[in-house]
TORTILO-184659 format. One line per field, with one value per residue (C-alpha): residue number from 1; residue in three letters; y, x, z. Coordinates in Angstrom, 3 decimals, always signed. Each point is the difference from the previous one (the first is absolute). Example, Ala and Ser with C-alpha at 12.3 -4.5 7.8 and 13.67 -1.06 7.14 Angstrom:
BEGIN
nr <- [1|2]
rest <- [ALA|SER]
c2 <- [-4.500|+3.440]
c1 <- [+12.300|+1.370]
c3 <- [+7.800|-0.660]
// end
This chain:
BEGIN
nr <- [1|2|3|4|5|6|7|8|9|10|11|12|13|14|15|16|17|18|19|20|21|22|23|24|25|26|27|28|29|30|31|32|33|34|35|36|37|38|39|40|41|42|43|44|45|46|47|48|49|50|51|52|53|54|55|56|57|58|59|60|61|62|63|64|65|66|67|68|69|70|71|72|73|74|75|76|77|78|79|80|81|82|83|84|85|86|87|88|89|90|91|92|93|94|95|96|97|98|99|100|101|102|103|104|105|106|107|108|109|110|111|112|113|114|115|116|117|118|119|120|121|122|123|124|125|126|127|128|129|130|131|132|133|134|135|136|137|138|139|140|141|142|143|144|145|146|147|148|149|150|151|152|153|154|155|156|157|158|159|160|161|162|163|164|165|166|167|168|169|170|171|172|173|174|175|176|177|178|179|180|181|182|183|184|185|186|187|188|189|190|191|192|193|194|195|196|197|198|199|200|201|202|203|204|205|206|207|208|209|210|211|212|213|214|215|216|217|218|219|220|221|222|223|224|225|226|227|228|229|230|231|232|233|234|235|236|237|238|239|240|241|242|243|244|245|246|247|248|249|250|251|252|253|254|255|256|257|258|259|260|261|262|263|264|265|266|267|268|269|270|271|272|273|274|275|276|277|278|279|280|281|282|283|284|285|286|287|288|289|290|291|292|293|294|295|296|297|298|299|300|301|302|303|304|305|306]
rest <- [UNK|UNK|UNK|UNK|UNK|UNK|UNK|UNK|UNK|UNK|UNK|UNK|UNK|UNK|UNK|UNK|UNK|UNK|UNK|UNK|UNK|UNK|UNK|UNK|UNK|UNK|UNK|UNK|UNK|UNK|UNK|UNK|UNK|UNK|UNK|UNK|UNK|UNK|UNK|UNK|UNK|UNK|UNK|UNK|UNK|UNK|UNK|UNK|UNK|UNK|UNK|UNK|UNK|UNK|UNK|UNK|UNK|UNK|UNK|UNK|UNK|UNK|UNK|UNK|UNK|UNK|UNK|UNK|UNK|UNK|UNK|UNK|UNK|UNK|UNK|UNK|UNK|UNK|UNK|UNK|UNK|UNK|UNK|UNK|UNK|UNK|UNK|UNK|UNK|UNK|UNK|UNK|UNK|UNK|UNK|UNK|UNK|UNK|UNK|UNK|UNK|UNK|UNK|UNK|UNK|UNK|UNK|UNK|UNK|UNK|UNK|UNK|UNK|UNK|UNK|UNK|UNK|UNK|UNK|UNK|UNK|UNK|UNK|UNK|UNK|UNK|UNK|UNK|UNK|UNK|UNK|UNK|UNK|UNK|UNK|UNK|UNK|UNK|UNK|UNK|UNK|UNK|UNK|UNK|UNK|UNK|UNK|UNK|UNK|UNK|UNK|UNK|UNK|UNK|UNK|UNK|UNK|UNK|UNK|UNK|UNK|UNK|UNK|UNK|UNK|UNK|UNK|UNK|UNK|UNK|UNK|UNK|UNK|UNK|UNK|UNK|UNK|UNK|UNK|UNK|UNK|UNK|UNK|UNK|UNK|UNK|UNK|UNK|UNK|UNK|UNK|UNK|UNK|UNK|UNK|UNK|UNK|UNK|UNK|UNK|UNK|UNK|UNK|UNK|UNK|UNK|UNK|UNK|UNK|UNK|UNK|UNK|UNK|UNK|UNK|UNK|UNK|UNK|UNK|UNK|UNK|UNK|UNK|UNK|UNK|UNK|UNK|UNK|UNK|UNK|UNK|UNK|UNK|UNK|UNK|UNK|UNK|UNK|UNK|UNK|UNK|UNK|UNK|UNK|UNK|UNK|UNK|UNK|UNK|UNK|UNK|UNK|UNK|UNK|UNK|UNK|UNK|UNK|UNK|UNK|UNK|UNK|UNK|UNK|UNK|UNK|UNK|UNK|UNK|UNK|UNK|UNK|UNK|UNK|UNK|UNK|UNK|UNK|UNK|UNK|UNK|UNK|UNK|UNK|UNK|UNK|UNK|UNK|UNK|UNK|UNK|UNK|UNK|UNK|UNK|UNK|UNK|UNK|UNK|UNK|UNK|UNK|UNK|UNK|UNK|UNK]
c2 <- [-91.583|-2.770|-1.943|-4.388|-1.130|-3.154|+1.460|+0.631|-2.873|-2.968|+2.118|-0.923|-3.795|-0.569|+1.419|-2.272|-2.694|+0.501|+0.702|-3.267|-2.094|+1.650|-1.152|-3.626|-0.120|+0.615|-2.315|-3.041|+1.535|+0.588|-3.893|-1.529|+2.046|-0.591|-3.992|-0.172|-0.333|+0.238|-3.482|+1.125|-0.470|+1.922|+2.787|+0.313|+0.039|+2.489|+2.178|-0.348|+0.940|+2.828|+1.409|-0.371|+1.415|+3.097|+0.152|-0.176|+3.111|+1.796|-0.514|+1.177|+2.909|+0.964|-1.292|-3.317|-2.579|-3.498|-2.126|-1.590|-2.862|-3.650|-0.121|+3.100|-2.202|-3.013|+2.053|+1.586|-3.739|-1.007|+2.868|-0.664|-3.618|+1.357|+3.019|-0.962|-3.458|-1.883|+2.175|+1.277|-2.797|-2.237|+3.171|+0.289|-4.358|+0.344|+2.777|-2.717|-1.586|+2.826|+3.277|+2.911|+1.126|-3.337|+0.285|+3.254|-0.884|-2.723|+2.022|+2.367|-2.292|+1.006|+2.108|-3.141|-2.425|+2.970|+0.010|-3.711|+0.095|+2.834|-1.316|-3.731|+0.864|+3.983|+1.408|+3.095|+1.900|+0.357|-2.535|+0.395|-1.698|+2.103|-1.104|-3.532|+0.575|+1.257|-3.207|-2.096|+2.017|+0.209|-3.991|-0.473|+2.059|-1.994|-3.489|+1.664|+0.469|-3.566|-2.068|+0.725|-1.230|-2.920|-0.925|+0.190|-1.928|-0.174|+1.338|+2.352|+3.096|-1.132|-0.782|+3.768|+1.043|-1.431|+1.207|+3.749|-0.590|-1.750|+2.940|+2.699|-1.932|+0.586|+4.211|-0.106|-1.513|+2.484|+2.897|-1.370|-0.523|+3.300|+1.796|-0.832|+2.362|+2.991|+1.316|+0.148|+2.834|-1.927|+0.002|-2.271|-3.321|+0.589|-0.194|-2.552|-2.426|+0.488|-0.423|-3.172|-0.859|+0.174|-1.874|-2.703|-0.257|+0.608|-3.414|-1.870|+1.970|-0.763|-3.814|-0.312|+2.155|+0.743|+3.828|+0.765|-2.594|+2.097|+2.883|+1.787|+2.075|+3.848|+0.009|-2.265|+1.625|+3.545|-1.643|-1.497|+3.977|+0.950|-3.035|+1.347|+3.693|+0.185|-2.812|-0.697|+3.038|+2.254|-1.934|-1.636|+3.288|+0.918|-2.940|+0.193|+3.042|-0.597|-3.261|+3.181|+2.249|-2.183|-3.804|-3.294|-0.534|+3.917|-1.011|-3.006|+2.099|+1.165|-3.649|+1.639|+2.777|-2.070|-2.211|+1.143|+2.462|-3.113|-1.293|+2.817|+0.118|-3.545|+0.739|+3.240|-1.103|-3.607|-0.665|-2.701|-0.583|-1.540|-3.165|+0.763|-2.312|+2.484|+3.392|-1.542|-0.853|+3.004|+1.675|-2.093|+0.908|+3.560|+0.154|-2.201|+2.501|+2.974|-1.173|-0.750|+3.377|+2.857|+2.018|-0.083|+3.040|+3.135|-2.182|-1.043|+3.040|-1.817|-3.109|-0.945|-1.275|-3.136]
c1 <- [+0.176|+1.496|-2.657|+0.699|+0.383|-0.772|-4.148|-0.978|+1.650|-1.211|-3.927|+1.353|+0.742|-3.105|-2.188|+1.978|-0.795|-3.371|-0.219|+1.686|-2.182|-3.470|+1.771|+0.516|-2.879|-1.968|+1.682|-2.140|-3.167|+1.896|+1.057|-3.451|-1.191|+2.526|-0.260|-3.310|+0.326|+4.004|+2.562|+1.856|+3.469|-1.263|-1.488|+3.416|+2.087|-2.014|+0.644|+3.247|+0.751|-2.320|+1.315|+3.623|-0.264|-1.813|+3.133|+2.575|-1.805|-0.005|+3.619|+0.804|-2.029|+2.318|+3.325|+0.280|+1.630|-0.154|+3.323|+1.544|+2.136|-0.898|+0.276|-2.882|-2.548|+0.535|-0.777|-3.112|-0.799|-0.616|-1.345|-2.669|-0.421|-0.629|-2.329|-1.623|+0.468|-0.875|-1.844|-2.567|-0.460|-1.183|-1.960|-1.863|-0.992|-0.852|-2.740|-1.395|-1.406|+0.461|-1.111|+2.227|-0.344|+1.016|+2.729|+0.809|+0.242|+2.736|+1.902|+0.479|+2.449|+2.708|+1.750|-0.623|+2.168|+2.325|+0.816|+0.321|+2.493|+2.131|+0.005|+1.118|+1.824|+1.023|+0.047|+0.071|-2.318|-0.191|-2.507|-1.173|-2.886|-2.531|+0.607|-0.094|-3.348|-1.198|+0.806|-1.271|-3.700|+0.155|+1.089|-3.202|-2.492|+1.175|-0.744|-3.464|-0.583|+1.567|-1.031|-3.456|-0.292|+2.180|-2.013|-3.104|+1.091|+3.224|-0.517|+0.906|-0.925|+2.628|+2.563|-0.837|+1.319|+2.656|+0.855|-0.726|+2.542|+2.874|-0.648|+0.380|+3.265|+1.236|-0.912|+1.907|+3.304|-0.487|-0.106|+3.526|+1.390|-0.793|+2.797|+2.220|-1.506|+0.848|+2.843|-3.005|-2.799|-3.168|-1.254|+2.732|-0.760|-3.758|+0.211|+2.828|-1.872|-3.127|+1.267|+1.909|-3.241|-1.284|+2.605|-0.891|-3.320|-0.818|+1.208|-1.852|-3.392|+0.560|-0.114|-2.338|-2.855|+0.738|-1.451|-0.972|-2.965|-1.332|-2.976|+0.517|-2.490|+0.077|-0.381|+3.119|+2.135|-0.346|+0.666|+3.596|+0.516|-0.679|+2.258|+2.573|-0.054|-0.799|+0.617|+3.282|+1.963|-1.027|+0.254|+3.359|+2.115|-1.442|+0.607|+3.883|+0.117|-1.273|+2.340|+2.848|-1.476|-2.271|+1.950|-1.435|-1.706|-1.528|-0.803|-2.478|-1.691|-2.555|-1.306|-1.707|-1.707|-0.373|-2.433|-2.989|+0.251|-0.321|-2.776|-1.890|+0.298|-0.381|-3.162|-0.898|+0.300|-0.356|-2.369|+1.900|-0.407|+2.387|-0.348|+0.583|+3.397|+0.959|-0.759|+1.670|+2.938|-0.171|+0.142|+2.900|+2.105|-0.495|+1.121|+3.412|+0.935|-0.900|+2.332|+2.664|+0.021|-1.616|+2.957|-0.168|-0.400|+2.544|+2.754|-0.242|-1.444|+1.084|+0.714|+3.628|+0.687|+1.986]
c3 <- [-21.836|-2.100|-1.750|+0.545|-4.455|+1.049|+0.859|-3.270|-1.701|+2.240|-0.470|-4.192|+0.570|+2.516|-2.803|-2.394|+2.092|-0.017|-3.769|-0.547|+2.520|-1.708|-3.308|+0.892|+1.665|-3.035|-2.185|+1.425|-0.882|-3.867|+0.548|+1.085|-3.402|-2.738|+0.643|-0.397|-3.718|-0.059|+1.490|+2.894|-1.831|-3.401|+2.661|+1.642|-3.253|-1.264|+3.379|-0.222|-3.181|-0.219|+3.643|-1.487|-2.883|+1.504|+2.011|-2.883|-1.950|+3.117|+1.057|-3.403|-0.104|+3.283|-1.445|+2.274|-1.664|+1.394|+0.906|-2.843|+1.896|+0.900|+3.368|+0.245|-2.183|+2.153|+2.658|-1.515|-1.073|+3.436|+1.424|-2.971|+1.904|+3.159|-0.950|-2.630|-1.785|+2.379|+3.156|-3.029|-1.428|+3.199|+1.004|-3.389|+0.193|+3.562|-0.430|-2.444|+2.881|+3.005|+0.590|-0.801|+3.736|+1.215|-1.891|+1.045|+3.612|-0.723|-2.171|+2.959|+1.776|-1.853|+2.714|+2.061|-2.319|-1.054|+3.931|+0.272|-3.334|+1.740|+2.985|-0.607|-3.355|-1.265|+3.267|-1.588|+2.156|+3.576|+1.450|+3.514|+2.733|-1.268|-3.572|+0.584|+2.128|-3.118|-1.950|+2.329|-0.174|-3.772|-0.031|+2.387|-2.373|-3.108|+2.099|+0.727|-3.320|-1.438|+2.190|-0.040|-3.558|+1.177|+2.532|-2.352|-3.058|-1.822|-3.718|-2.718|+2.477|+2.831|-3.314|-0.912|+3.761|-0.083|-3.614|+1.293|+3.399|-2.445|-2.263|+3.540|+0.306|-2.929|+0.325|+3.036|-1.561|-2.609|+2.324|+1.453|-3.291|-1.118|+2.020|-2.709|-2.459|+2.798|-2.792|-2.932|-0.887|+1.569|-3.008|-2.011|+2.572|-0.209|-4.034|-0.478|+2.576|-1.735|-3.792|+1.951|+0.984|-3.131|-2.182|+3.056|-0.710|-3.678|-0.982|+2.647|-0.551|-3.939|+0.438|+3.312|-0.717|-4.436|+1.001|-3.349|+0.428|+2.797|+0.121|+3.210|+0.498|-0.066|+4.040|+0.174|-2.703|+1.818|+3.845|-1.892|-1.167|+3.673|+1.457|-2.608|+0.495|+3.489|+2.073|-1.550|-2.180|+2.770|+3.064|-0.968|-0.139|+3.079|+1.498|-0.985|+0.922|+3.641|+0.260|-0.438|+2.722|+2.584|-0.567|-0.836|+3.347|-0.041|-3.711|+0.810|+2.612|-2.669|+0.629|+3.089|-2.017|-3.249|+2.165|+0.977|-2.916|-2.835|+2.651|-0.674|-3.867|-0.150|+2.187|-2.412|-3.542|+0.175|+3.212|+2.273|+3.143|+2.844|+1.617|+4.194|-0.376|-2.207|+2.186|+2.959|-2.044|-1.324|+3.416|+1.126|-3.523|+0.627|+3.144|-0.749|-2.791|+2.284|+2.568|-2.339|-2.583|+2.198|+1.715|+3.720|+1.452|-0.847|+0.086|-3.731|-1.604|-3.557|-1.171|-0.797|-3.370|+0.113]
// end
């Protein structure tokens, strides 16, 4: 009896999935650390850099080269604005003033804006009623969790919101703008985005926060290592990789595991607590991104890359 090749590959990319949602979800915990005694922009630099380079020395040690021509580099320059100048960046200031789990909870909307951005723009995927019942829930939970703090008092914590949902739209344009890597190892747009990154935000950190004045701490210096290694070399060549094999929308579906798994380490390691606003729109993000990414019945037994 013939075996079906697509079984044990779509078991690979689920596990991927899941690897790359427990990866992310992590790196808030490594954020709300590293700037305790390190400026968001210096903190994200420093990732950056580090992740790249790690990158570079492995894509050597296979015999990956990265693209030599102009148009690939402009390319990898804004896939560094949408994945990492500017997304990590407004993450790493907003957890000066919100919890990492909050933070978590907004960041999972990307599948919701990735939708909306194929939908009225790419149109690259198939959208569908379901989808778009999905948005509308996930729209609902981030209102649930905004509003309440607009409704309370208008101050740096609704600013830092906001910053984390700009930042979420920014993932999701990344995730669409990815496809046009599809011709490249994974690993060559995860390191040339992340040097881009880099080159980005070297200069700025130089002048804004003059790093060699600081004295992070030792807790701070090894959560940046972590953020590096982990949450960024690692997770980024999975994460082009699955944009190959699962698509963009697929891709952001992590945002419903990464979730209540950085609630929990949030909860773990640096004892927070949610407000109700925030389990109710919780509740309501989860379900949008369920009904948006989870196949319905047998009649999608994978997802399609775009």
């Amino acid at each position: 009896m013939a075996t079906n090749p697509l079984r044990p590959n779509h078991a690979i990319e689920l596990t991927l999935l899941a690897t790359l949602a427990t990866l992310w979800a992590s790196s808030y915990t490594f954020i709300k650390i590293g700037i305790d005694t390190i400026p968001p922009v210096t903190l994200i630099a420093a990732r950056t850099l580090i992740a790249g380079g790690i990158l570079v020395l492995i894509m050597r040690w296979r015999g990956i080269l990265l693209p030599r021509d102009g148009a690939s580099w402009r390319n990898f320059a804004v896939q560094a604005c949408l994945n990492s100048v500017i997304p990590f960046t407004l993450i790493a200031w907003a957890e000066k003033s919100i919890d990492a789990g909050l933070a978590v909870i907004l960041n999972s909307m990307t599948p919701v804006f990735t939708f909306l951005i194929t939908w009225l723009w790419s149109r690259h995927e198939a959208t569908s009623f379901r989808k778009f019942t999905g948005v509308i829930l996930g729209l609902a939970g981030t209102c649930i969790i905004v509003g309440s703090q607009a409704f309370t008092h208008v101050g740096q914590e609704l600013t830092a919101q906001l910053a984390v949902v700009l930042a979420t739209i920014c993932y999701a344009g990344a995730a669409i703008f990815g496809r046009n890597f599809k011709n490249l190892d994974p690993m060559a747009p995860a390191a040339g985005s992340l040097l881009s990154g880099a080159m980005i935000l070297l200069p700025l950190s130089l002048v804004v926060d003059r790093p060699w004045t600081l004295a992070p701490s030792g807790a701070s210096v090894m959560a940046l290592f972590g953020l590096a290694v982990f949450s960024t070399a690692m997770a980024f060549v999975i994460y082009f990789r699955l944009i190959h094999t699962l698509g963009s929308v697929g891709t952001t579906a992590q945002a419903y595991l990464r979730a209540p798994i950085g609630i929990a380490i949030g909860a773990y390691f640096l004892g927070e607590s949610l407000s109700e606003a925030a389990w109710i729109g919780l509740l309501f993000i989860l379900a949008g991104v369920a009904a948006m990414t989870i196949p319905q019945g047998k009649r999608k037994t994978i997802i399609q890359a775009a």
